[in-house]
N, CA, C and O atoms as a GROMACS GRO file, in nm:
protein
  376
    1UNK      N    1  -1.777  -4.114  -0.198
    1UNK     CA    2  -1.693  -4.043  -0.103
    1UNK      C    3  -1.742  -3.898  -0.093
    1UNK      O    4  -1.770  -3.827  -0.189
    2UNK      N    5  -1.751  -3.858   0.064
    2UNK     CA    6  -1.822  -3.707   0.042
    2UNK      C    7  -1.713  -3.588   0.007
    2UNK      O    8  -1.594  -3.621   0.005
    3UNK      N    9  -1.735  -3.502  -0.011
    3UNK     CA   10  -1.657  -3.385  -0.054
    3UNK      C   11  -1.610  -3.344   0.063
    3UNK      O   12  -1.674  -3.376   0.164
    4UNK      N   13  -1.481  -3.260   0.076
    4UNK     CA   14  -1.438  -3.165   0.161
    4UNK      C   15  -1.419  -3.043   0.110
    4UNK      O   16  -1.375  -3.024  -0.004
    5UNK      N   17  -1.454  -2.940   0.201
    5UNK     CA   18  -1.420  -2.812   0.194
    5UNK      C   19  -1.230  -2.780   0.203
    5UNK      O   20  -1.161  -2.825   0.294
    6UNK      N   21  -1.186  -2.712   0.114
    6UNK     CA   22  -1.064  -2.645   0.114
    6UNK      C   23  -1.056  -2.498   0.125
    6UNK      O   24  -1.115  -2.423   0.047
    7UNK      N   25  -0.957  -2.442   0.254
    7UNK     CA   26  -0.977  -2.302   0.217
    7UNK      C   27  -0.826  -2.235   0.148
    7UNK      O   28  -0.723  -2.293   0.181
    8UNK      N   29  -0.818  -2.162   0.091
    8UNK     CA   30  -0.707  -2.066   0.034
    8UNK      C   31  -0.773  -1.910   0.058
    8UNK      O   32  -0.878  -1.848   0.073
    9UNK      N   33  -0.578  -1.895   0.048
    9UNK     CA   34  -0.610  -1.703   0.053
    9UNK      C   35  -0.510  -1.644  -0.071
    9UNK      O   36  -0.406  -1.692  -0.118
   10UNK      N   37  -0.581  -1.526  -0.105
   10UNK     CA   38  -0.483  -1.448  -0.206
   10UNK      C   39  -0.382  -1.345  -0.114
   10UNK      O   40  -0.425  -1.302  -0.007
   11UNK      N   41  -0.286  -1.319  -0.149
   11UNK     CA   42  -0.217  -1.195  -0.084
   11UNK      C   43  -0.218  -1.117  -0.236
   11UNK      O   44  -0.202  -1.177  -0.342
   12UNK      N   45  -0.240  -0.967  -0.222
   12UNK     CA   46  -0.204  -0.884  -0.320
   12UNK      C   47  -0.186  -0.803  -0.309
   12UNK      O   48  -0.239  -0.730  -0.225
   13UNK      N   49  -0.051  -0.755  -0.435
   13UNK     CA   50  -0.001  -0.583  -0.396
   13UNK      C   51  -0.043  -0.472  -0.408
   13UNK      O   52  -0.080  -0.456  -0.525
   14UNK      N   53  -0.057  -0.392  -0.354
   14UNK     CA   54  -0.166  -0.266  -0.378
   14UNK      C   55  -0.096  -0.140  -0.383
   14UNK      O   56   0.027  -0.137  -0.378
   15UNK      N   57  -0.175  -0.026  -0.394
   15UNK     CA   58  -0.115   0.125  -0.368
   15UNK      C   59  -0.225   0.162  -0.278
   15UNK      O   60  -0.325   0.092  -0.261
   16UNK      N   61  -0.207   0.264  -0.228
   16UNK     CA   62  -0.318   0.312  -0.177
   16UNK      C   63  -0.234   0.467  -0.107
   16UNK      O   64  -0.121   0.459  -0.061
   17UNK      N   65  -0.290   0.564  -0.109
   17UNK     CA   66  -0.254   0.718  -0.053
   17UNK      C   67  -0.364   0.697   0.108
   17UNK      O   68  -0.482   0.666   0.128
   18UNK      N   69  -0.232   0.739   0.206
   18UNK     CA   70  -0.239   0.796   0.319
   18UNK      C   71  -0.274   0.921   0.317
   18UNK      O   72  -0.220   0.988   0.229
   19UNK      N   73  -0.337   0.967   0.378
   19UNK     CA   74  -0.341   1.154   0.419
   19UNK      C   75  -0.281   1.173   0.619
   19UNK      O   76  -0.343   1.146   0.722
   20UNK      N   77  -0.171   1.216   0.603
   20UNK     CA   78  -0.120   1.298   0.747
   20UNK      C   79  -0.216   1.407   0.774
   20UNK      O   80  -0.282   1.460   0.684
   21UNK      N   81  -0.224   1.441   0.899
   21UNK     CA   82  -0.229   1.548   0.941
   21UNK      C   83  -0.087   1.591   1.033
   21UNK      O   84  -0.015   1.520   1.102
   22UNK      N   85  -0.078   1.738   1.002
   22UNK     CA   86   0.010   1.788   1.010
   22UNK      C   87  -0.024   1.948   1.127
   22UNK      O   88  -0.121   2.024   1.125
   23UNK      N   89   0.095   1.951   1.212
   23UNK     CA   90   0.044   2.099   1.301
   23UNK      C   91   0.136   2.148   1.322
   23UNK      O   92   0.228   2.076   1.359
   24UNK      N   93   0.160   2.295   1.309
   24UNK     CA   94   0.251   2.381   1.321
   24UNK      C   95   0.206   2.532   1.328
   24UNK      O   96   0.138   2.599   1.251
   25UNK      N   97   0.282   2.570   1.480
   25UNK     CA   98   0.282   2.724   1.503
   25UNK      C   99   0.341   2.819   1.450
   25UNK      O  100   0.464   2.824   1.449
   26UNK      N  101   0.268   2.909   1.396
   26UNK     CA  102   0.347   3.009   1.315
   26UNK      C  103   0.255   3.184   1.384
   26UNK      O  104   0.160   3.190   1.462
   27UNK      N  105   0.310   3.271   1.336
   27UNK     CA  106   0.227   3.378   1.307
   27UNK      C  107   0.124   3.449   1.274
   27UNK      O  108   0.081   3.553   1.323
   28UNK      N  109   0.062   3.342   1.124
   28UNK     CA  110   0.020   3.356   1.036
   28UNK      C  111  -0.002   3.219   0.941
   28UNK      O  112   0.070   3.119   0.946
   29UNK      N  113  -0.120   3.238   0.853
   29UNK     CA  114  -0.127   3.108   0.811
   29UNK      C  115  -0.040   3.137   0.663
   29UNK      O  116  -0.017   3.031   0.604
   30UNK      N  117   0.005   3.242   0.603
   30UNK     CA  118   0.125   3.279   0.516
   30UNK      C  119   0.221   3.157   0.561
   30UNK      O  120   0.238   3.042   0.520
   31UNK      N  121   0.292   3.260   0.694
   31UNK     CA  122   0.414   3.174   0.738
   31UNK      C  123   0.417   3.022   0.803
   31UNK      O  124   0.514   2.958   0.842
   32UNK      N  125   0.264   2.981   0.801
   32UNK     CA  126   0.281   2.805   0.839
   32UNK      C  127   0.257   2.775   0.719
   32UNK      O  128   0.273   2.654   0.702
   33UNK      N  129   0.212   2.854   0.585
   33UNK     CA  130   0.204   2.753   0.490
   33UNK      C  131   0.393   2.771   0.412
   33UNK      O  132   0.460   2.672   0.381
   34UNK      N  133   0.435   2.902   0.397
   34UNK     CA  134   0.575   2.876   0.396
   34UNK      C  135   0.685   2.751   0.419
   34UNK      O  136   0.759   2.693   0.339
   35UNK      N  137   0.661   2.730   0.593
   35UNK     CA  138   0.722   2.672   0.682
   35UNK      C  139   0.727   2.531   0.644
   35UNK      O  140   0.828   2.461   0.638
   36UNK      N  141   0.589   2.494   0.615
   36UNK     CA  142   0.529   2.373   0.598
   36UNK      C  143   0.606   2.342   0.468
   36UNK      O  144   0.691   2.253   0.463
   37UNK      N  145   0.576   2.411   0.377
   37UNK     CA  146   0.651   2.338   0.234
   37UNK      C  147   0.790   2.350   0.246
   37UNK      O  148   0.844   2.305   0.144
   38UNK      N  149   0.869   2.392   0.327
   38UNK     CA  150   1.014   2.432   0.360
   38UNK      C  151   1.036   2.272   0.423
   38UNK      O  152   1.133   2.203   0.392
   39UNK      N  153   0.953   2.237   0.494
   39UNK     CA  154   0.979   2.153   0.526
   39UNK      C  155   0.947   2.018   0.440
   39UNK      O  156   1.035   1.938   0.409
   40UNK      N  157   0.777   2.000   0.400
   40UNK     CA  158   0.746   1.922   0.307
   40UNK      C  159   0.877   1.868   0.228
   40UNK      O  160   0.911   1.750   0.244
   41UNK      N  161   0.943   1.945   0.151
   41UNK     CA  162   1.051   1.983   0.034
   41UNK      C  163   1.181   1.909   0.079
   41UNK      O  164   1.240   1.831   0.005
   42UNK      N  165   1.233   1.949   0.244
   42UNK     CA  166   1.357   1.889   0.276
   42UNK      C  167   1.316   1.762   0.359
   42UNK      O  168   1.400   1.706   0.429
   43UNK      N  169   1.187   1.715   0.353
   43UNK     CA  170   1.142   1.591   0.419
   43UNK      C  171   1.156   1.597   0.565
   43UNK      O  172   1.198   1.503   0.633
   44UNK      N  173   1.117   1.722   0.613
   44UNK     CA  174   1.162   1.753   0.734
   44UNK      C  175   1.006   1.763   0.837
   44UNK      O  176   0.996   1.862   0.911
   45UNK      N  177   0.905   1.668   0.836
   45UNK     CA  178   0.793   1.702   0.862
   45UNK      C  179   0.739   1.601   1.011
   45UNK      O  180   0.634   1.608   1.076
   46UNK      N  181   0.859   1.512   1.026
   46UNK     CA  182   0.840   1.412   1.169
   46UNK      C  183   0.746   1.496   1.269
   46UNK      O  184   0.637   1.464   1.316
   47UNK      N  185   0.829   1.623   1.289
   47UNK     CA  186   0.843   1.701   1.431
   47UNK      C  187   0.673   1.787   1.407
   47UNK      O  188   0.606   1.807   1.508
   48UNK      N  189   0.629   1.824   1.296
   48UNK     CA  190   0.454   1.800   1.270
   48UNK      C  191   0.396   1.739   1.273
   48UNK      O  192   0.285   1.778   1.311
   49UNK      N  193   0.406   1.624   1.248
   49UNK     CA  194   0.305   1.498   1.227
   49UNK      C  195   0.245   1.472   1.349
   49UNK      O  196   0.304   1.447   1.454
   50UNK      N  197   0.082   1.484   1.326
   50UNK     CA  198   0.025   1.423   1.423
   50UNK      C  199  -0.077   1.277   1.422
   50UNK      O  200  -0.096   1.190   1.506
   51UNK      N  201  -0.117   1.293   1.317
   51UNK     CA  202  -0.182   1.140   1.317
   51UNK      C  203  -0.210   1.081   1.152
   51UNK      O  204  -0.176   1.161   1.065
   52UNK      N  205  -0.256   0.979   1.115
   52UNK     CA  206  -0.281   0.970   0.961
   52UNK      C  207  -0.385   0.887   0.950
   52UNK      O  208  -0.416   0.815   1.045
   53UNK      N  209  -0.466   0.883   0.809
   53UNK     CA  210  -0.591   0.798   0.820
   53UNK      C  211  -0.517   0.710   0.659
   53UNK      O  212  -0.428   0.771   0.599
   54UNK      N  213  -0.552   0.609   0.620
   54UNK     CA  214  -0.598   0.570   0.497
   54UNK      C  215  -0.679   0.575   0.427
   54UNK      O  216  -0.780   0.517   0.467
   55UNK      N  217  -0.686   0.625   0.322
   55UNK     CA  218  -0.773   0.682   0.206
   55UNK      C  219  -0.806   0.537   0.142
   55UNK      O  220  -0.738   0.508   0.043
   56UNK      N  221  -0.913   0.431   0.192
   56UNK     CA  222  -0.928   0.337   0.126
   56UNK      C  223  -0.978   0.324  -0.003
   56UNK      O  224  -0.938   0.238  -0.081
   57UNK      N  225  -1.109   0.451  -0.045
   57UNK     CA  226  -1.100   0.465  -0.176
   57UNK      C  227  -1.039   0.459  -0.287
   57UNK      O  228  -1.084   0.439  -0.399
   58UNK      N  229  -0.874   0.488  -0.233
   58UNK     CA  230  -0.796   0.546  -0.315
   58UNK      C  231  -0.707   0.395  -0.352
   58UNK      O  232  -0.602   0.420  -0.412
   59UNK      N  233  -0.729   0.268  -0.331
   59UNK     CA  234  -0.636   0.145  -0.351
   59UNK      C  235  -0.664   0.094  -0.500
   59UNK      O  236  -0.771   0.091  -0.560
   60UNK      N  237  -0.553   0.061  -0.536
   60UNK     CA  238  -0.544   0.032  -0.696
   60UNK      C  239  -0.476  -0.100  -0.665
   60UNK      O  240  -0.412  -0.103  -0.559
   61UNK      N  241  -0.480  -0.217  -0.745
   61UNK     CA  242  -0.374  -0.294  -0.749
   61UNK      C  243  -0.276  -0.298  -0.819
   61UNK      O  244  -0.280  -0.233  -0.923
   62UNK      N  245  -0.160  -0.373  -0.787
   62UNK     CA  246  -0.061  -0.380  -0.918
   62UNK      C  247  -0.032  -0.470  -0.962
   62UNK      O  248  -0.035  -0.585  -0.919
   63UNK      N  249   0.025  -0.400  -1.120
   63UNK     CA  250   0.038  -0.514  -1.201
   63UNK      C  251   0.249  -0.580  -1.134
   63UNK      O  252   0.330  -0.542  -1.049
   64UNK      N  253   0.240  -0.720  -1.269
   64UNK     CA  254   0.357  -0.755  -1.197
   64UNK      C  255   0.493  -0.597  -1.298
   64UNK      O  256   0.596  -0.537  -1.265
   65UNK      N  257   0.424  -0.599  -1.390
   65UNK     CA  258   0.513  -0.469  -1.460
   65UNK      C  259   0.525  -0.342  -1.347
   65UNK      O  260   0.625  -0.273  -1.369
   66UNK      N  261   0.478  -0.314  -1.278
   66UNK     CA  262   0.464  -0.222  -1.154
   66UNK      C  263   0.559  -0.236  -1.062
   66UNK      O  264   0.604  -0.142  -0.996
   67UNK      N  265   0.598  -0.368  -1.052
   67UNK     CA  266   0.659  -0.382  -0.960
   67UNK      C  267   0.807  -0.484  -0.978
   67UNK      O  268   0.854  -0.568  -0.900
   68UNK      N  269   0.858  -0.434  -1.122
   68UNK     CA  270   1.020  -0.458  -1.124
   68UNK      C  271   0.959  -0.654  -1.184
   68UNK      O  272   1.044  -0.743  -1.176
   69UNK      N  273   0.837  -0.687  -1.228
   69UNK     CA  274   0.829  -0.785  -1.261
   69UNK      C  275   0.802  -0.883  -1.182
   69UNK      O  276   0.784  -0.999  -1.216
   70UNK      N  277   0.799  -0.833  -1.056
   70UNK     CA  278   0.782  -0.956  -0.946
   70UNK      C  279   0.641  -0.970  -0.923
   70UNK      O  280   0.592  -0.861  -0.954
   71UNK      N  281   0.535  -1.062  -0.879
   71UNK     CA  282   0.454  -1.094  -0.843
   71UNK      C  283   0.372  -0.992  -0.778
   71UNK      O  284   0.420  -0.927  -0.685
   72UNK      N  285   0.256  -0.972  -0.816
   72UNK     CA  286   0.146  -0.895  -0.734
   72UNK      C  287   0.057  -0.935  -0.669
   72UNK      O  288   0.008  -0.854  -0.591
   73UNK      N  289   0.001  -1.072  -0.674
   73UNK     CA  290  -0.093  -1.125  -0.630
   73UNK      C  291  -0.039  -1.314  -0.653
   73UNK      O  292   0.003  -1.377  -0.750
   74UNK      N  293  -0.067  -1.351  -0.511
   74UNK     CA  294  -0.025  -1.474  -0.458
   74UNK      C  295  -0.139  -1.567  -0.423
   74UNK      O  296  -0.230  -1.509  -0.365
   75UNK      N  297  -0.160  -1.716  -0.448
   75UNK     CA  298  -0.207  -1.807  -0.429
   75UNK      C  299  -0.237  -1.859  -0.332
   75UNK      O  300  -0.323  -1.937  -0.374
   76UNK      N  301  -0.229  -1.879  -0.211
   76UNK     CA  302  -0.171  -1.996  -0.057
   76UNK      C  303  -0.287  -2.077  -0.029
   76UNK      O  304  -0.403  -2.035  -0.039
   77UNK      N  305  -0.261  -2.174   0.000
   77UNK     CA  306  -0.313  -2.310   0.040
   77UNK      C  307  -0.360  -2.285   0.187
   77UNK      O  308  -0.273  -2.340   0.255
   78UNK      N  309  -0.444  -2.236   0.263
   78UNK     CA  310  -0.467  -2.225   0.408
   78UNK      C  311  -0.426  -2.300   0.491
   78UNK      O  312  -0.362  -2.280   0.594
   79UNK      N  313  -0.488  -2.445   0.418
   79UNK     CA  314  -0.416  -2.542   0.538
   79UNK      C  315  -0.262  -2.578   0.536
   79UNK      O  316  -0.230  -2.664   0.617
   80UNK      N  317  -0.208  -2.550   0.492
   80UNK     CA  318  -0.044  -2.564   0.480
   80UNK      C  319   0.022  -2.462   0.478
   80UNK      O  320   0.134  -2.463   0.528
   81UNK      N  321  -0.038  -2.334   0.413
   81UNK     CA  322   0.047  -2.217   0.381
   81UNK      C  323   0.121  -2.252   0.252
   81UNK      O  324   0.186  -2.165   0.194
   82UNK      N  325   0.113  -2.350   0.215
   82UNK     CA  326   0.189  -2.340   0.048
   82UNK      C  327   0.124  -2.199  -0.038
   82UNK      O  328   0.018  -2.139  -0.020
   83UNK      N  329   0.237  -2.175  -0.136
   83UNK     CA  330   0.228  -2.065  -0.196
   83UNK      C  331   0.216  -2.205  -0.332
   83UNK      O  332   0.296  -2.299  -0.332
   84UNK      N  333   0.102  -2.188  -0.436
   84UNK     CA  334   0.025  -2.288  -0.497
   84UNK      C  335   0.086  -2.184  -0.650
   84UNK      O  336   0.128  -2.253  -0.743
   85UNK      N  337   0.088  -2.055  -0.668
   85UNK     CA  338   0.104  -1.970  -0.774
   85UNK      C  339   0.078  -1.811  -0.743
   85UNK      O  340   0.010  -1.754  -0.657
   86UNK      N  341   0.170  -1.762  -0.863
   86UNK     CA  342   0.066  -1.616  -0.880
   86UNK      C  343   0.081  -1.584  -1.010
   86UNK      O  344   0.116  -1.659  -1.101
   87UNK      N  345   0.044  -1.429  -1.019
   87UNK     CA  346   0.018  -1.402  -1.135
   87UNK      C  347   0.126  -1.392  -1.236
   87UNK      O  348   0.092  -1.352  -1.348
   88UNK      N  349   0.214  -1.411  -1.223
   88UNK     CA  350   0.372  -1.426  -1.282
   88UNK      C  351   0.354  -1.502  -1.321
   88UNK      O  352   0.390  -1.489  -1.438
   89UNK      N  353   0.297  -1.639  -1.299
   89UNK     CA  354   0.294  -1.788  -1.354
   89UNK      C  355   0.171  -1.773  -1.477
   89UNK      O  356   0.156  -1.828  -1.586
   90UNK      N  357   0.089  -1.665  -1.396
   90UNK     CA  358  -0.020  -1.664  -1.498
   90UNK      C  359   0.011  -1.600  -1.654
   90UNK      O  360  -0.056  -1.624  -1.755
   91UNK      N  361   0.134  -1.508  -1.645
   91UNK     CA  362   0.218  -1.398  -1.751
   91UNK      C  363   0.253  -1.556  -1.834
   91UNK      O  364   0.198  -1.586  -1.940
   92UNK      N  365   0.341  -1.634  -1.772
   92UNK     CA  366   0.450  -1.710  -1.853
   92UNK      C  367   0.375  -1.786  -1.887
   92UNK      O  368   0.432  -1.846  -1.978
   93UNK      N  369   0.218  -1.852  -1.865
   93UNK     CA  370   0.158  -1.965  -1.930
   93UNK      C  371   0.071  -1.881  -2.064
   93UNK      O  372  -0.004  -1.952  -2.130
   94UNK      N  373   0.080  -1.749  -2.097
   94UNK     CA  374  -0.006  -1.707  -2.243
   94UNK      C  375   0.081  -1.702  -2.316
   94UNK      O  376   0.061  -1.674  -2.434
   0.00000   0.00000   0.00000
């Protein structure tokens, strides 16, 4: 009997840092850097924001301790979408 190909995918949880750019009129670059952390501080920075990139360098994965114990990285079956395991299963079988 000949072989078949099977495909699967992992899903996994990550971190990774965004960088905003940010613009604001001031006087002086004193008083936009003031302004800016006045705002930074009260989370008040919508009305600056102009665009953002992802810092892909910057992606770490996580563990399931990272994340309240729940799963970080998932198993799936392509052709069905079954979820087959993750690494949680992998914790409770050592």
């Amino acid at each position: 009997m000949p072989t078949q190909t099977f495909d699967f995918f992992i899903d996994r949880k990550i971190t990774t840092w965004v960088r905003e750019f940010h613009q604001l009129e001031a006087e002086s670059l004193d008083d936009a850097k003031a302004e800016m952390a006045a705002r930074f501080h009260d989370n008040l920075c919508v009305d600056t924001f102009d665009e953002q990139e992802t810092l892909f360098d910057t992606e770490e994965y996580l563990e399931p301790g990272d994340n309240g114990g729940n799963p970080t990285a998932e198993l799936y079956s392509e052709d069905d979408g079954q979820l087959i395991t993750t690494n949680i299963d992998l914790l409770d079988s050592k």
